[in-house]
C-alpha positions, 0 to 999 in steps of 0.5 A, a space after each residue: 340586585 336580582 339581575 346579576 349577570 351568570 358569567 361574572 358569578 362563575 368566575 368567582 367560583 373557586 377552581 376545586 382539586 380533587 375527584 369531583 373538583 377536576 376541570 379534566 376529563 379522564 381521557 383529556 388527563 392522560 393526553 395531559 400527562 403523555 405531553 409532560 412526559 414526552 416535554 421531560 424526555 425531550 429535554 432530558 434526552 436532549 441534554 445528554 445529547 440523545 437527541 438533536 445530534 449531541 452538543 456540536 462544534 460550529 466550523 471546520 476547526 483549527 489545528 491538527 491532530 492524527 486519527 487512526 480509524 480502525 479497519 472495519 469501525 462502525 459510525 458510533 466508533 468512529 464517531 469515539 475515535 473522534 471526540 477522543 481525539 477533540 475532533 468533534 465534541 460529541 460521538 453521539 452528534 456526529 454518529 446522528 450526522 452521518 446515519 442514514 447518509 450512504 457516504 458513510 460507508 465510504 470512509 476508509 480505515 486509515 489515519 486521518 490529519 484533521 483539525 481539532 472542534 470541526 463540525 460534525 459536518 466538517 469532520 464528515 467531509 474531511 473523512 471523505 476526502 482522501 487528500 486527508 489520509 496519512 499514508 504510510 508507503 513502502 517503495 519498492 524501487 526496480 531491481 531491489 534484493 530481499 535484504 533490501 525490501 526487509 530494510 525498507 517494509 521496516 525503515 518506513 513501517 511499524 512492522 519489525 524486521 523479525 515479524 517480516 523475516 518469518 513471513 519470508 520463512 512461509 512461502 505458502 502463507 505469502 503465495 509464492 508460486 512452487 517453482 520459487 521453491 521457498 525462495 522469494 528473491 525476484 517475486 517481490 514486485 517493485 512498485 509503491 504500496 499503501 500500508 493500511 492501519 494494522 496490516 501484517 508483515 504477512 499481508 504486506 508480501 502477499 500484495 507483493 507477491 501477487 502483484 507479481 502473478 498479476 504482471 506475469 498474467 498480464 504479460 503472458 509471461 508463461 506463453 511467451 517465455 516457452 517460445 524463447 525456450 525459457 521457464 517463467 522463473 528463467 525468465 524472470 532471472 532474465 529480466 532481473 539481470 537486466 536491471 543491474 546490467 544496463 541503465 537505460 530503458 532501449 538497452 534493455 532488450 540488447 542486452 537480453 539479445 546479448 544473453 541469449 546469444 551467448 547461451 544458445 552457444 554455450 558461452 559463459 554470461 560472465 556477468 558481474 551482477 551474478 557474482 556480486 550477488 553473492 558476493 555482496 558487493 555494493 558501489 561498483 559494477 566490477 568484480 575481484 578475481 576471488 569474487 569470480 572464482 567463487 563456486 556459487 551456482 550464481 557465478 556465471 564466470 564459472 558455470 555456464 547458462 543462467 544462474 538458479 533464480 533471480 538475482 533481483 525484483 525486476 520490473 515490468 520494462 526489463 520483463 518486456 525487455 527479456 520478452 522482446 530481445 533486439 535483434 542483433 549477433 552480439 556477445 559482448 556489452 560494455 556501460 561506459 561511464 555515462 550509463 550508456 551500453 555498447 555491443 560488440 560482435 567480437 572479443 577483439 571489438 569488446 576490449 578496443 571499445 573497454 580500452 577507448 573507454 575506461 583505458 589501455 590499462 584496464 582489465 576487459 
């Protein structure tokens, strides 16, 4: 038939490859080929988890594992330190997860108690949230002697005992103030401190340290002091006996009352907390009659006015104390065995009130 419809015969006709085959025109080829390359890399990418965020955990995760984040990590890293642990599945997913987000900069270096298989998500918020953190402390209780701090930096840190003693050596490197003269005895502030991942003996007693200074300036320590014709160190060995010789806080500014009585009439302070200083001696308040007649500088039966340097970390009520005394003309104290102090003016009202306590027997 000569009437065949031109639509029907066309699609009979073979589709022809080669150059003059080609249904494609030059640049529509090229769009073709850039699409198939960009399909491949998609899912190439894809696969090894460049793309999408990486293979990921769905859910806040179960079980517990430790996560130590060390101190200026970046997010790729952290994002390592992760997925080594099983916290997450992928680095690379939870790095994609916290780009871009300005939070991320909050994470603190430390170790974290998080669960294993979190989402990226989950492990993000968990990282943020501090109550997560594992915090290793050091407490440093009010009264507390060099010897005892080494035991306790050492008792509740990695940090070993010899790292911390020449730490002590180097007044200069741990900022002790001159007038310690090497001595760190009464400038190790009593206070809790948080030990960060890494952080060295060094830098430990330095916060101590400084947390002292700090407490000095806040209390205007060197201005206040000279009005009570005391030094800054002679004050803080004021305030530093007072932790070992009374126990309650309204004690306190008697006892310093007491002190400084005795020393504008040049009365020996007869302390036993200065002798069992050197002494050594734990358990009791009371001394020997060797103890007492011990040449040390500290024994403040043998010499009269206050010893070298504090005996002791003071805190901040006993410094106020030593910076606020009662007013009162007492020269002798006396705890009973309640913790509570009693004053008297005379020698012969002391050892009435110390044979009514403790006995007519008693030595006073």
């Amino acid at each position: 038939m000569s009437g065949k419809r031109a639509g029907r015969r066309r699609a009979n006709v073979p589709v022809q490859t080669g150059s003059h085959g080609s249904l494609l025109s030059g640049p529509a080829k090229a769009v073709l080929a850039a699409v198939l390359v960009g399909v491949v890399l998609y899912f190439g990418l894809s696969h090894f988890g460049y793309i999408g965020g990486g293979d990921d955990y769905r859910g806040s995760g179960t079980g517990s594992v430790e996560v130590i984040i060390p101190a200026g990590a970046t997010g790729d890293k952290i994002g390592e330190a992760l997925e080594e642990a099983g916290v997450v599945k992928s680095a690379q997913a939870f790095y994609q997860r916290i780009v871009g987000d300005d939070r991320a900069g909050s994470i603190q270096a430390g170790t974290y108690r998080l669960h294993k298989r979190m989402s990226s998500k989950a492990a993000f918020e968990a990282l943020l949230d501090r109550a997560n953190r594992v915090e290793i402390t050091v407490v440093v209780p009010e009264g507390s002697r060099v010897d005892q701090i080494v035991k306790a930096i050492t008792s509740s840190t990695d940090i070993s005992k010899s790292d911390v003693e020449d730490a002590l050596a180097n007044p200069d490197a741990i900022g002790l103030p001159d007038v310690a003269d090497g001595n760190p005895e009464g400038y190790l502030f009593p206070a809790t401190y948080t030990v960060e991942n890494g952080m060295t003996a060094v830098q430990l007693l330095r916060q101590m340290v400084d947390q002292t200074k700090k407490v000095e300036q806040e209390l205007n320590i060197s201005a206040r002091a000279a009005s009570l014709d005391l030094s800054e160190e002679q004050l803080l060995t004021v305030a530093s006996i007072l932790e070992y010789e009374a126990r309650r806080d309204e004690d306190y500014p008697k006892v310093a009352r007491v002190l400084y009585n005795r020393l504008d009439e040049d009365i020996p302070l007869q302390l036993d907390s200065t002798v069992s200083y050197v002494s050594k001696r734990k358990g009791d308040v009371w001394t020997t009659e060797a103890e007492r007649a011990d040449p040390s500088d500290y024994n403040t039966y043998q010499h009269i006015g206050l010893p070298p340097g504090p005996i002791g970390s003071p805190g901040r009520k006993t410094i106020e104390a030593a910076l606020n005394p009662a007013e009162g003309d007492w020269l002798y104290f006396l705890a009973d065995k309640h913790g509570v102090t009693h004053f008297s003016k005379t020698y012969e009202q002391h050892v009435a009130t110390c044979h009514q306590i403790y006995g007519a027997k008693t030595e006073c």
